[in-house]
N, C-alpha and C positions, 0 to 999 in steps of 0.2 A: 403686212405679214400676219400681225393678229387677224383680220379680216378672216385672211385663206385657211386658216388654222380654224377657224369656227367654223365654216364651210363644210372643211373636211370632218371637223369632231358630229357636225351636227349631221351628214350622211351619213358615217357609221353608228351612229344612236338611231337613223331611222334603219340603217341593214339591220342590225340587233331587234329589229321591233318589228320590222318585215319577217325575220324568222322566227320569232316567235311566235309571231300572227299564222304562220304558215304551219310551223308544230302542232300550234292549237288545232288549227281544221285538220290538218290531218288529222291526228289523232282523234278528232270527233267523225270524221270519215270511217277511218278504220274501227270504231265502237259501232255505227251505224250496220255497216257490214257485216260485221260480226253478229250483229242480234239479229240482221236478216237472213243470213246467207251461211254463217256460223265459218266463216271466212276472212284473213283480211284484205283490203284492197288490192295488194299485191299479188297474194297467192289469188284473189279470184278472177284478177285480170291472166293469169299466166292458165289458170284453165278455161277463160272464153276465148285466149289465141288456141289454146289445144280444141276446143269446142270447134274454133270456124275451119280450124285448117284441117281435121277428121272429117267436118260434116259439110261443108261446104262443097256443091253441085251434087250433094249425094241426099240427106237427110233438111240442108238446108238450103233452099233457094231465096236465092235474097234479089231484089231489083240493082241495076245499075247505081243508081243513084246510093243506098245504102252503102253499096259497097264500096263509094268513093268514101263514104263518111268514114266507113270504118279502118279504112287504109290511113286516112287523115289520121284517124286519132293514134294510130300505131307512131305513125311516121312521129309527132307529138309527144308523144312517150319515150322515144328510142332518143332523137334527136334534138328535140325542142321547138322552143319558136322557127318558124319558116325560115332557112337562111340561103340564100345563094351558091355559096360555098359547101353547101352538104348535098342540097338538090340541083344535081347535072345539066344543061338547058337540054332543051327537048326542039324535036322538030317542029316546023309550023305545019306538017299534016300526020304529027304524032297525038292523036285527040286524046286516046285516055292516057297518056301523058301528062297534056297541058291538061285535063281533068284535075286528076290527082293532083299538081300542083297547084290549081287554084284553092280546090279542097282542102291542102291544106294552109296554104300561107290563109284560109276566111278564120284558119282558129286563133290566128294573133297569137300574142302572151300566154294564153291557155296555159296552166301548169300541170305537170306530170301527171300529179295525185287526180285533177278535174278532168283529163282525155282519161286516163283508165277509167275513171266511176261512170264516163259520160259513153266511152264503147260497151261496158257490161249491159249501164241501162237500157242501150240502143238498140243491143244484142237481147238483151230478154225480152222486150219492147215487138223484135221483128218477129223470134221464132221463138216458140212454147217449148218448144223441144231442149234448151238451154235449161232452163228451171231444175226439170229433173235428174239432167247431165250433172249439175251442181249437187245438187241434192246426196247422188250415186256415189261422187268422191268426197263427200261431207263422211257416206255410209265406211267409204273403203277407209278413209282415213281416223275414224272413229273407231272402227273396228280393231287399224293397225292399233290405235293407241291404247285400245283394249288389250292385245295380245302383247303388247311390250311391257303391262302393267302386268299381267301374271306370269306372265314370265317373270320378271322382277319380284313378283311376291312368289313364285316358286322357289327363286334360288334363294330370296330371302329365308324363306322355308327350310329348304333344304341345308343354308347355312348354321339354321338354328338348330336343325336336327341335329348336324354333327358334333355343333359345340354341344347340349345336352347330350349325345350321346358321348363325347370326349369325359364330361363332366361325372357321367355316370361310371363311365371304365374308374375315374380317377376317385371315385366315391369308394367302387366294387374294390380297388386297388387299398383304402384308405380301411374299409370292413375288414379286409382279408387279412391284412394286418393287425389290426384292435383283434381280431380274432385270432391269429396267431399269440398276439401276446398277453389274451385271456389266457390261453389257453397253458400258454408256458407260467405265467401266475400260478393256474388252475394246480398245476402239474407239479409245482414248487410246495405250494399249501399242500396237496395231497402225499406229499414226500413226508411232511411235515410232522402231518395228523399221526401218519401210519404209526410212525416213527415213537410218536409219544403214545402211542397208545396198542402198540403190538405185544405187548407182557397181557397187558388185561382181556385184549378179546383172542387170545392166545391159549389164555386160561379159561376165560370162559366157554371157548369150544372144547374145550379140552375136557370138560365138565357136561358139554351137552352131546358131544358124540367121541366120547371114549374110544379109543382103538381105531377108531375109522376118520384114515389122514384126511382122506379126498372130501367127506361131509365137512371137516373143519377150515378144512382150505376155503372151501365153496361160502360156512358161514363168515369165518374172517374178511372175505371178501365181499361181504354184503353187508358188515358191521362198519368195514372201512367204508363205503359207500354212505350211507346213513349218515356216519358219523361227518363225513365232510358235508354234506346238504345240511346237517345241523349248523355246522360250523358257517357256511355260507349266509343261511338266514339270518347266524346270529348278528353276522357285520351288516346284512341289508339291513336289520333292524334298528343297530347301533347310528346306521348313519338316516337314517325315517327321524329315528330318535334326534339327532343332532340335528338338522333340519330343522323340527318342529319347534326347540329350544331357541335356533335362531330368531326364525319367525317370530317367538315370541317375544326375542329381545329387541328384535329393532321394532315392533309396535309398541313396548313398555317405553323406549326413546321416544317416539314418536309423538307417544300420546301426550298433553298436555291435559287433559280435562280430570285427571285422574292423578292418585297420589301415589309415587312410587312403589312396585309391589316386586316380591319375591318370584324371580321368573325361573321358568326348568323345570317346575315340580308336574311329572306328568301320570296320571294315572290310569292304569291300563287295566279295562274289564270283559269279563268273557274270556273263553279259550283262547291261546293263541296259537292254536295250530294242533294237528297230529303229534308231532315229535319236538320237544324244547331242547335245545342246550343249554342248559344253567347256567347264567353269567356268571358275576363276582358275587362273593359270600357276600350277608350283611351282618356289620356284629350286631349282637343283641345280647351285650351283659351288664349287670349290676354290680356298682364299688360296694364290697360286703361294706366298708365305714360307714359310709351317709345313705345307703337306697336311692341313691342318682343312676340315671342309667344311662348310659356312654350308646349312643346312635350314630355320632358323626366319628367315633374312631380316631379323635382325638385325643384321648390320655385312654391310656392300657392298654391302645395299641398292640404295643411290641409284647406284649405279654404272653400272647399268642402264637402259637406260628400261624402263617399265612397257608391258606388254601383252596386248594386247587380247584378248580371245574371239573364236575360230573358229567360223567356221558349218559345219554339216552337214545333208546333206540325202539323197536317196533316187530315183532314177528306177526306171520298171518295164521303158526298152528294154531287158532287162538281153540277148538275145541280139543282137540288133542292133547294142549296144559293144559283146560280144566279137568278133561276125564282123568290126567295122572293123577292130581289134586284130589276128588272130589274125594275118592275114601279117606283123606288124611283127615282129621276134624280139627287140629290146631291150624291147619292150611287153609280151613273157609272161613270165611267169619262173616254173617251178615250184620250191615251198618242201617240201624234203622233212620226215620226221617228225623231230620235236624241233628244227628246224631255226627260226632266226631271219631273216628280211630286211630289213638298213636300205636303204632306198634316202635318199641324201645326195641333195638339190637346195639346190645356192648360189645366196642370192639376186643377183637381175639389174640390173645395172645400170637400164637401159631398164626396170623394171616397178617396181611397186609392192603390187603381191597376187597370191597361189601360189592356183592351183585346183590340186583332183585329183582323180581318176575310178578307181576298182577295182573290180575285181566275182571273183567266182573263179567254179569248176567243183564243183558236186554238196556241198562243204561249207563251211564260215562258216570265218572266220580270225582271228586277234586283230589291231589295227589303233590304231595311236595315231600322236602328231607330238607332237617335240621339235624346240627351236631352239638351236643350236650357233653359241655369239658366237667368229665366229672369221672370217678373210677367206678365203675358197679362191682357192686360185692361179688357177682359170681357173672358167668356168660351165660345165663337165660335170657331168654327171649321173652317178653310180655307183650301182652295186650293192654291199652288203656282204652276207656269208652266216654266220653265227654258228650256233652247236651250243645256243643258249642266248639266253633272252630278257632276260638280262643283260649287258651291255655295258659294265660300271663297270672293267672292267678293273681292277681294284683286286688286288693280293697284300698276304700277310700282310708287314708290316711289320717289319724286322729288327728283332730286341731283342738286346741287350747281355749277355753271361755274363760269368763269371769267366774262362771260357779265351778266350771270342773277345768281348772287350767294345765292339766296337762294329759285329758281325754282318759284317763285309765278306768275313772268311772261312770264312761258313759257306755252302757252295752250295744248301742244299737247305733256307736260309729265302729267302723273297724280299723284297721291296720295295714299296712302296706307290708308285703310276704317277703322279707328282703334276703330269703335265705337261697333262692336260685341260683343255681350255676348256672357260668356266661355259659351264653346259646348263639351258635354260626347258622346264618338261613343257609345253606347250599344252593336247594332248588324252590323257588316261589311256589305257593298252592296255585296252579290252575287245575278247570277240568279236562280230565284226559277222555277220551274216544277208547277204554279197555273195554268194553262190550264188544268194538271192531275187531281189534286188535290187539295180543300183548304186549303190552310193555314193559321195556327192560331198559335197566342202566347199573351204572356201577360207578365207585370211587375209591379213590387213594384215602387209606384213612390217614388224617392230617397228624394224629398221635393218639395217645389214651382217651376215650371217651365212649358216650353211645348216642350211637346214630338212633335219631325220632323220624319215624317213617308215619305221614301223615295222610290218612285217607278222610277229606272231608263231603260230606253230605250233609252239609248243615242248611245249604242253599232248597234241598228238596222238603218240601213242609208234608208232601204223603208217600212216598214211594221210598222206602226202605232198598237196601245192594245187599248180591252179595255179590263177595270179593274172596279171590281166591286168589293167595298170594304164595309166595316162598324167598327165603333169604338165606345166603350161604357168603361165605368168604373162602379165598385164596391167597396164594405168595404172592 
């Protein structure tokens, strides 16, 4: 029983290794055809039967003899080894009968994969005409697989157009809305603006075209305009500004090779633009006790009231105000080079907000406002002329030596001027473009005081201005 058991184990190890012996040549068969023919065994047997049976008595004449061969290897192929039971007997005066069945029971065992490869070779072997029949559906079939590949990359194509273009409606759809609700933002600020500031450019038309509604209307509404572009710039700048502060703070993190430093402090040079909105005041006053001076607004604070933002704005009559100007002579004033002008306006009893109008001749000017808490004696208007766009009036403060310890007799140190009233910046010095353009702005006065209206030209070392200016207040 053990015996029969190995018998059988030891046939199916050689079936198992007979097929795999048989996989291998095939498939070295099928490679072979393929780098010759660009075909495999299979598909090129199935176009030499289409090859003989198109071109056979027509294009291909083959001898008797071949043709038994090639019937053999069919018969081979289809059926297998020679068997009785598949091939019918034949007569004894049926010759090409008994032909074909000698032909093929001579191929024995022959396998499938060797009658196909062995009728292609026979078949190219006899007629030339085969090669390039091969060749033709090598062509047609290349070509198909070329046409099904762009077709494929068409709709691929096409599939992708539609998603980008899906993507784009859903983009145009995703704009039209941030645009919409810019625009209702837009529309809320400008409600806003009007709102806080329709007394003052109300008044001020009111002053520039008297009697006549429809020029006031027309200016009101090109002040309101102006006025929110200021406004607008002033938040893109606010947030440039935030930004940059960032930036700076996560590299001050970052850094290791460096000792911790003071980050935020940013300084800004050169114009900033045609038209500024004045942000937040900066204080700038002295405790009459000690000559300390309060920057960061932490004690004396409240001492003050808090104030508002100036507006500024731009007109183009710009020769028109100076021809009005030019006969007044308190209305010109030329600023020579390195030279500073504060012009001092105290607030008025009778008003409540300062306009001002300037414009120069051929070049821009530096141009700020401060507010000086202090009462003036009367409401005149002055001119002050400084060599310097400094006005701190500050000297060095006496220090104490061993010979003269407590500085009074030393003449050639000086003394810190501690008698200033506190002073609110409004609007920072930049230079302004009023040789293009006039410019105008105005303010709420914050309480009793006098507005320092500052025209610098301290930056020009030859070129002296002038400047033609006017100031007036209303309710």
């Amino acid at each position: 029983m053990a015996a029969s058991d190995a018998v059988v184990n030891g046939l199916e190890s050689l079936s198992v290794e007979d097929s795999s012996l048989k996989n291998t040549v095939d498939s070295k068969n099928d490679d072979e055809h393929l780098q010759r023919w660009g075909f495999t065994l299979e598909d090129l047997y199935k176009i030499a039967l289409k090859f003989y049976k198109e071109k056979e008595g027509k294009a291909l004449q083959i001898s008797y003899k071949d043709k038994l061969k090639l019937v053999a290897y069919t018969k081979q192929v289809t059926y297998g080894k020679f068997r009785t039971d598949v091939s019918p007997d034949v007569g004894f005066l049926d010759v090409v009968g008994n032909d074909r069945r000698q032909a093929w029971q001579s191929l024995g065992d022959m396998s499938k994969e060797s009658a196909m490869a062995e009728l292609v070779k026979h078949l190219d072997s006899i007629c030339p005409l085969f090669k390039p029949f091969v060749e033709a559906h090598k062509t047609e079939r290349d070509e198909k697989i070329k046409r099904e590949k762009e077709e494929a990359e068409k709709m691929r194509q096409e599939a992708e157009e539609r998603q980008h273009k899906e993507l784009e409606e859903q983009a145009k759809l995703q704009q039209e809305a941030e645009r919409k609700r810019q625009m209702e933002q837009e529309m809320q600020i400008r409600t806003a603006l009007n709102q806080q500031t329709a007394q003052q450019f109300k008044q001020y038309a009111e002053q520039q075209y008297p009697g006549n509604a429809q020029m006031q209307e027309e200016l009101i509404h090109q002040l309101q305009e102006q006025h929110f572009q200021q406004y607008m710039q002033q938040i893109y700048q606010q947030q440039l500004l935030h930004q940059q502060q960032q930036m700076q703070q996560m590299q001050a993190m970052n850094s290791t090779a460096q000792s911790p430093q003071n980050i935020g402090h940013v300084v800004q040079n050169g114009p900033v633009g045609p038209v500024t909105l004045a942000g937040s005041p900066k204080r700038q006053r002295d405790d009459q006790g000690d000559g300390t001076t309060d920057d960061t607004g932490e004690e004396g604070e409240d001492d003050m009231p808090s104030i508002a933002a100036a507006s500024m704005w731009t007109r183009k009559d710009l020769k028109e105000f100076k021809d009005s100007l030019r006969n007044d002579k308190d209305s010109v004033i030329k600023i020579g080079s390195g030279e500073t002008v504060t012009v001092r306006v105290p607030t008025h009893e009778d008003g409540t907000c300062l306009f001002w109008e300037f414009a120069t001749d051929y070049y821009d000017v530096g141009f700020g406002v401060y507010f000086e808490w202090t009462i003036a004696p009367s409401n005149t208007v002055s001119v002050h002329v400084s060599e310097s766009s400094d006005e701190e009036e500050f000297e060095e403060e006496a220090e104490g030596t061993a010979e003269t310890p407590t500085g009074k007799d030393d003449v050639e140190r000086g003394k810190k001027l501690d008698n200033r009233p506190p002073t609110d910046e409004i609007i920072p010095v930049y230079r302004r473009d009023c040789h293009e353009e006039v410019y105008c702005g105005s303010h709420t006065y914050p309480g009793r005081g006098v507005y320092l209206l500052k025209f610098d030209n301290s930056y020009s070392l030859w070129r002296s201005k002038t400047l033609y200016y006017r100031v007036y207040y209303s309710r």
